[in-house]
N, C-alpha and C positions, 0 to 999 in steps of 0.2 A: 506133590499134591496139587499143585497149581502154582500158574504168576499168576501175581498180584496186579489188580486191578484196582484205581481206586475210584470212591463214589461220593461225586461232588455232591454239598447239599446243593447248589443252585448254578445253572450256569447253561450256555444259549445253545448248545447242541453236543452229543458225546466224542466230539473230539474240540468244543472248544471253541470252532470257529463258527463263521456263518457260514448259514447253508438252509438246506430244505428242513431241518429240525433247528434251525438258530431264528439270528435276528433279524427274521422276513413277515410284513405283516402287507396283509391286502386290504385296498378299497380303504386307504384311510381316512378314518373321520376320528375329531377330538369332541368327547362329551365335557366341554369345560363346568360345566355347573357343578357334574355329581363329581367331578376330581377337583373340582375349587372345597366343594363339601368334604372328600377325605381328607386333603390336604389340611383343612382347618382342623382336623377333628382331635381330640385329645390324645396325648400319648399313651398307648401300652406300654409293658415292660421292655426293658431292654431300649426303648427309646423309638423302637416301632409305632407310627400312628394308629389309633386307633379303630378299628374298621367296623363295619358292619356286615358282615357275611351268612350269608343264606347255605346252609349245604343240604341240597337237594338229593334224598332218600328214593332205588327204586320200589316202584308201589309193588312187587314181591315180597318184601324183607319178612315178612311176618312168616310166609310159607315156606322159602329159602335164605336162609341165612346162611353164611358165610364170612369168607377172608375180607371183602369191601367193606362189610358193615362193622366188623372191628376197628379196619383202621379210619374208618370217616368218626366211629363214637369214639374211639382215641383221638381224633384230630379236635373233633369238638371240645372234650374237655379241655386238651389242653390250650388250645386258643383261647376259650375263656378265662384259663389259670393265668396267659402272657394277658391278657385284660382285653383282648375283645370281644366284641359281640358276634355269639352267634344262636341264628333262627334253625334252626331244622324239619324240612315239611317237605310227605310224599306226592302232596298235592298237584296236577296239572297243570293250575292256573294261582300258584305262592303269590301272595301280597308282597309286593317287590315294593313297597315304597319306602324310601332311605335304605335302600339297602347300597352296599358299596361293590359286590360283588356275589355271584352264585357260581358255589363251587359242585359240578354232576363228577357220579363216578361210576365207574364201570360200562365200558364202551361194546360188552357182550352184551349187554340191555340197552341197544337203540333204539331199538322198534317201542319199549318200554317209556323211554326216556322225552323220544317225539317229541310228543304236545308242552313238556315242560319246557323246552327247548327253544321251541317256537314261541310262546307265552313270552320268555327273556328277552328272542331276539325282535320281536315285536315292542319291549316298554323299553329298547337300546341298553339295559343292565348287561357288562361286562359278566360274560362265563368263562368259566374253566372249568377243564375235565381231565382228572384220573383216570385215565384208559383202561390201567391193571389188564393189559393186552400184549399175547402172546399169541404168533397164526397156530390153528390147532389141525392144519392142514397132515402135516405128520402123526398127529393120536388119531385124526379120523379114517386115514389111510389103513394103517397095521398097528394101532396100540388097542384097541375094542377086540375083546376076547370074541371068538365063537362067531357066526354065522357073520353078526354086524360091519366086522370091518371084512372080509371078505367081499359081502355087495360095497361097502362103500370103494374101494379099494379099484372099482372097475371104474365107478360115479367121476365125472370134470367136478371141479371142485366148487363151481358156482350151484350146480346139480343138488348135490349134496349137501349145500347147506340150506338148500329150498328146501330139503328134504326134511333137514333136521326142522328148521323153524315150521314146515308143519305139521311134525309130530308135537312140537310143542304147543301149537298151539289146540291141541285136541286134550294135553294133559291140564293143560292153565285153558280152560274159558273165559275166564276173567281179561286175557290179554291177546283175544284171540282177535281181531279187527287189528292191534298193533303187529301181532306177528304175519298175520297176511299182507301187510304192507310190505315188512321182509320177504314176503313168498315171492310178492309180484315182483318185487324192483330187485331182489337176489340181495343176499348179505355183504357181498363186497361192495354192491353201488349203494345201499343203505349207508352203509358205514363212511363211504367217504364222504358222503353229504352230510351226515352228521358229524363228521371232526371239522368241516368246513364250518359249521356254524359257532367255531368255538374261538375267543379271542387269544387262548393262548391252552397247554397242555400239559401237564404236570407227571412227569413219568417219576417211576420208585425206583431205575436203574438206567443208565447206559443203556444197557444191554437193552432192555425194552422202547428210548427212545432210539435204538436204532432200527426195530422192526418199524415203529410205526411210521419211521421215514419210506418204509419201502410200498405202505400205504396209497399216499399221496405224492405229486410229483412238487407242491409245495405243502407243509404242512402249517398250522400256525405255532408260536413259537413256541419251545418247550422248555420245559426245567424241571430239575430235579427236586426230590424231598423222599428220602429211603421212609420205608418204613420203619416200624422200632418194636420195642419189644415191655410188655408188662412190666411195672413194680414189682409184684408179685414174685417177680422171677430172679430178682436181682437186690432189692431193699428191704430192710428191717422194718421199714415204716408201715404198721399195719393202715393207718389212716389213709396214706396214700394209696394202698392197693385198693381200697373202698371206691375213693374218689376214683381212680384213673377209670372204674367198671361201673359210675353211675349212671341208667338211663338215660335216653335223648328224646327218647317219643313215650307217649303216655301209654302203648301197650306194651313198651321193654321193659324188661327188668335185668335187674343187674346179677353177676354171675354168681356171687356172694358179699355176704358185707363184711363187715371187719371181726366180728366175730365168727362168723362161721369160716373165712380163712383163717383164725389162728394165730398166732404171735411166728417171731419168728426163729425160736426157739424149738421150735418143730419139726423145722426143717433143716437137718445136718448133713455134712457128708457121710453119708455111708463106709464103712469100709474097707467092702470088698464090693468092687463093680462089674457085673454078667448079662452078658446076651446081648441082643439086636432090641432096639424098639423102631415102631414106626406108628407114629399118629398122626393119621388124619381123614378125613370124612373116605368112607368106602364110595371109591367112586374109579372108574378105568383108567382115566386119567391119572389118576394117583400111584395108580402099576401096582398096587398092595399083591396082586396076583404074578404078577413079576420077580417082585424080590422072596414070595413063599420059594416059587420053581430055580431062583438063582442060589440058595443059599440052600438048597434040599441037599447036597453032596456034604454039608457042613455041621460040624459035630456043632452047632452052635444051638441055643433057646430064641427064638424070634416073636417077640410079643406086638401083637397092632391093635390097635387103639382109635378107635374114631366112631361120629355118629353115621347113620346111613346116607346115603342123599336120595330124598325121592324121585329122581328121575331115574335112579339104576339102583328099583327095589331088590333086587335079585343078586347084586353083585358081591355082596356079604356071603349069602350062601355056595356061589360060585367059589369064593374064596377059600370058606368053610373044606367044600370038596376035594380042594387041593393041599389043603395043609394038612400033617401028618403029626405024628404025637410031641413033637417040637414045639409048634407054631400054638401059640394061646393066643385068640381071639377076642377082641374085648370092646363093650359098646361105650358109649360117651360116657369118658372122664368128670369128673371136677376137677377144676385146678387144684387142689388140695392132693387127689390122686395123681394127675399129673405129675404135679412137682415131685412125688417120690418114686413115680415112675422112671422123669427125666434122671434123677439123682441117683436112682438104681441098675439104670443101663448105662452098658461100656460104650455102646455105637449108637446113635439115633443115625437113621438109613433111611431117608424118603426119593426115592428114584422116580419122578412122576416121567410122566414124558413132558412138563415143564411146571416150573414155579416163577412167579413172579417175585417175592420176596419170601415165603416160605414161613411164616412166623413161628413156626414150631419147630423149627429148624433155632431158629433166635432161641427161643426158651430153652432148647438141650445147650445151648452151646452155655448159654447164664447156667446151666444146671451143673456143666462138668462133665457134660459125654463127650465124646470124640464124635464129628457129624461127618455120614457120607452124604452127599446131594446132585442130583440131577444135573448133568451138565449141561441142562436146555432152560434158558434163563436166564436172571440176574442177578440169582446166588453169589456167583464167584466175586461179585462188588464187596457184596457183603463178610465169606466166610475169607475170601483171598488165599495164601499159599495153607492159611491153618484147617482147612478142609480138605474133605476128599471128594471126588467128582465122577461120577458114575453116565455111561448111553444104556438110556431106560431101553435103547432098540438092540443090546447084548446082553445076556445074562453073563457071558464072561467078565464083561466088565463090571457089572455090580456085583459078583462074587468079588474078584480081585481088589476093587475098593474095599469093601467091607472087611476082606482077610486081612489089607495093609492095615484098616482102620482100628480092628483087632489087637495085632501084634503091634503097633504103636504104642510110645509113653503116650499118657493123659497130656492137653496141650492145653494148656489154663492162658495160652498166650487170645488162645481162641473170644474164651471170657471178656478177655481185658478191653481186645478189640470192639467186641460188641458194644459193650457198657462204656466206650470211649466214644462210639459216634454214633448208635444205635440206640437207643432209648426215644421215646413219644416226646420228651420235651424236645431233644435234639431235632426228631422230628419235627413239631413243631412248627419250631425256629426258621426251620429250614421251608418250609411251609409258606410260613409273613413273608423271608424273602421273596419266594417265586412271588405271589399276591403283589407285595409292592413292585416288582418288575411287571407284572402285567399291566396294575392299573395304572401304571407311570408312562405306559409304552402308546403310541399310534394306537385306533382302534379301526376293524374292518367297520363297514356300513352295517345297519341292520337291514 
C-alpha cells in the first residue's frame, strides 16, 4: 500500500535539519515590546501563553468556499477552546492593535491577499501563512479535459498562468486590479515576493514544505500542523459537533446544529459495505472524470458526491456524459448524508491530480471505508502504509488501486491512526507550537 511516512506536528524543515525550509531568517530585527507583551500574557491551556491572533479571511470566501476556510474556522474554534484569543476579518486594512500575531492562508490567493499583507508589514505585526500549496503545473499541462489542456499543454508555464489569472479576473470583477497585478509581474514572481513577506510558514505536510522549498532559494521558516478531521465523524458528543461548526464571520453559518445532526445513535455500522464513493467539489482537478473512465471495465456501483465549483460550471455535466448506468451522481451532501454515505461504501477513491490533506478522505477513513488516494501530495503522512495510492496520470493504476482496495479486509488500523494524531484539537496544538516558535524566533525587517 505504502511506507510509512510520518508527520511531525511541528518541527524546522522535512527532514529535520536546517536548510532553506528550516531555521533561516533574514534581515533580522527583534520587536521587543510586542514579545515582552506575549511573554507576559496569561496562560492558555495546556500551559501555552496566551495570544492574540488575528486570522486573516480571503475577501472571496463568500462566493468560493472551500478546504482553507474549513480548516482556518476549525483552527479558530479550537484556539479559542485551548483559551486564546482570536479576531477574524477579511478586511485590507484589520485593526492590528494588540494583536500578537496574523495568521493568512492560502497562497493561491496572492494577488488577493496583497494589500492585507502590506498593511502587517507596514504596523511590523509578525505574519504567517498557510500555503495549502501544491505546483499545479502537471493538472495544467494534461489533467483539463477537452480542448483546455491541449492549448495549455503547448503554453511556458509563466504564459499560462497569465492566462489563467486573466480569465479570472473577468469571472471575479471584484478582484480584478488584484489579479492584473498577477498578469503583469506573472504568478511565479508574484508568489515569491509574497512568501517573502512572511515571518515564518506553516505547512499541513512534509510533502508540501518540500514543494515550497523549491519555490524560493531561501524560504522563511516553516512548520508543521496536519490538518484534522470533524467530531462529527468520530465522537458521540453531539454538543461538540455544534461547537466545532460554529460561525466565524457574521455572514457564515454553521453546517448544522446539534439537533439537526442528530445523536449518535444514528449512526451505526452498516452491515454489509458496497461500491466506490468519491466526494468532492466537481472540479478537473479532482479527476471525478478520471476515476468514471478507470473503473468503466468494473462490475463495481461508483457514487460522487460534491457541490459544483463555479469556475468549471460545465464540468458535472461533462461528467454526467461519461458515466454509464453504474456511476450515480449526486450534488452537495449534509453531513448527516455524508456520514451514511462514508459508512456505506467499501472504497472512498479520490485520485485528484493532488491533495493537500484531503479532509474527506479523513472522514471515510473515521467512517470505516477502506481509502484509495492520489499519489500527488501529502496524503501518504497522513493515511501511511493503511491506504492505497493511485497516478491520477494512469487509469491503470487507479483501477488497480481500487481492485486491491476492494478485495482487501476492512483496516480499522486506518481509524485508529487518524483519531490518534489527526483530530482539530490535535491540530490545534500543533498549531500554538509553530506560533510560539515563530514569535520566539529573529524577525525579518518590515
Amino acid at each position: 500500500m505504502g511506507s510509512e511516512r510520518t508527520l511531525l506536528g511541528c518541527c524546522a524543515s522535512p527532514d529535520g535539519k536546517p536548510g532553506k525550509t528550516g531555521w533561516f531568517h533574514r534581515g533580522l530585527r527583534m520587536d521587543s515590546d510586542r514579545r515582552s507583551r506575549y511573554r507576559g500574557s496569561s496562560q492558555g491551556v495546556g500551559g501555552d501563553r496566551r495570544m492574540r491572533v488575528l486570522m486573516h479571511v480571503r475577501p472571496d470566501w463568500r462566493e468560493l468556499p472551500g478546504g482553507d476556510l474549513v480548516q482556518l474556522q476549525r483552527w479558530t474554534v479550537w484556539l479559542r477552546r485551548l483559551g486564546h484569543e482570536v479576531i477574524v476579518s477579511d478586511q485590507a486594512e484589520p485593526d492590528l492593535r494588540n494583536i500578537d500575531l496574523v495568521h493568512f492562508h492560502n497562497l493561491a490567493r496572492a494577488y488577493a491577499l496583497w494589500p492585507a499583507l502590506e498593511h502587517c508589514r507596514r504596523a511590523g505585526v509578525p505574519r504567517v501563512l498557510t500555503p495549502l500549496y501544491w505546483p499545479t503545473d502537471e493538472f495544467d499541462r494534461i489533467g483539463r479535459p477537452g480542448l483546455a489542456s491541449r492549448i495549455a499543454h503547448w503554453l511556458p508555464d509563466d504564459w499560462r498562468g497569465r492566462l489563467k489569472s486573466a480569465a479570472r479576473s473577468i469571472r471575479a470583477p471584484g478582484q480584478r486590479r488584484a489579479l492584473l497585478r498577477e498578469v503583469w509581474l506573472g504568478p511565479r514572481t508574484l508568489t515569491r515576493r509574497f512568501l517573502s513577506g512572511f515571518d515564518a510558514l506553516i505547512a499541513n505536510s512534509q510533502a508540501e514544505a518540500a514543494e515550497l522549498g523549491r519555490l524560493l532559494d531561501v524560504l522563511p521558516s516553516t512548520y508543521l500542523a496536519p490538518s484534522g478531521v470533524d467530531a462529527f465523524f468520530w465522537s458521540s458528543d453531539s454538543k461538540l459537533w455544534a461547537e466545532e461548526r460554529q460561525p466565524i464571520l457574521q455572514a457564515g453559518k454553521a453546517h448544522q446544529s446539534a439537533e439537526e445532526l442528530g445523536s449518535a445513535e444514528q449512526y451505526v455500522d452498516v452491515a454489509h459495505k458496497a461500491g466506490v464513493l468519491c466526494v468532492a467539489r466537481f472540479d478537473p482537478q479532482k479527476a471525478q472524470h478520471r476515476l468514471i473512465e478507470a473503473l468503466r471495465p468494473m462490475d463495481v456501483q461508483l457514487t460522487l458526491a460534491g457541490p459544483d465549483n463555479p469556475n468549471y460550471p460545465a464540468y458535472r455535466r461533462y461528467c454526467q456524459q461519461l458515466a454509464g448506468p453504474r456511476v450515480t451522481i449526486l450534488s452537495r451532501r449534509s453531513s448527516v448524508e455524508l456520514k451514511r454515505l462514508y459508512t456505506g461504501c467499501k472504497v472512498f477513491a479520490l485520485c485528484s491530480w493532488y491533495e493537500i490533506s484531503a479532509l474527506s478522505g479523513l472522514e471515510a477513513a473515521c467512517s470505516g471505508a477502506r481509502v484509495v488516494m492520489t499519489n500527488r501530495g501529502g496524503w501518504r503522512e497522513y493515511g501511511s502504509e493503511l491506504a492505497w495510492y493511485a497516478d491520477p496520470a494512469d487509469l491503470g493504476s487507479i483501477r488497480r488501486a481500487v481492485e486491491a482496495a476492494l478485495q482487501a479486509p476492512a483496516t480499522p488500523p486506518l481509524r485508529e491512526r487518524v483519531l490518534a494524531s489527526f483530530t482539530w484539537e490535535q491540530s490545534a496544538r500543533a498549531l500554538v507550537q509553530a506560533y510560539d516558535r515563530a514569535l520566539a524566533a529573529p524577525r525579518q525587517a518590515a
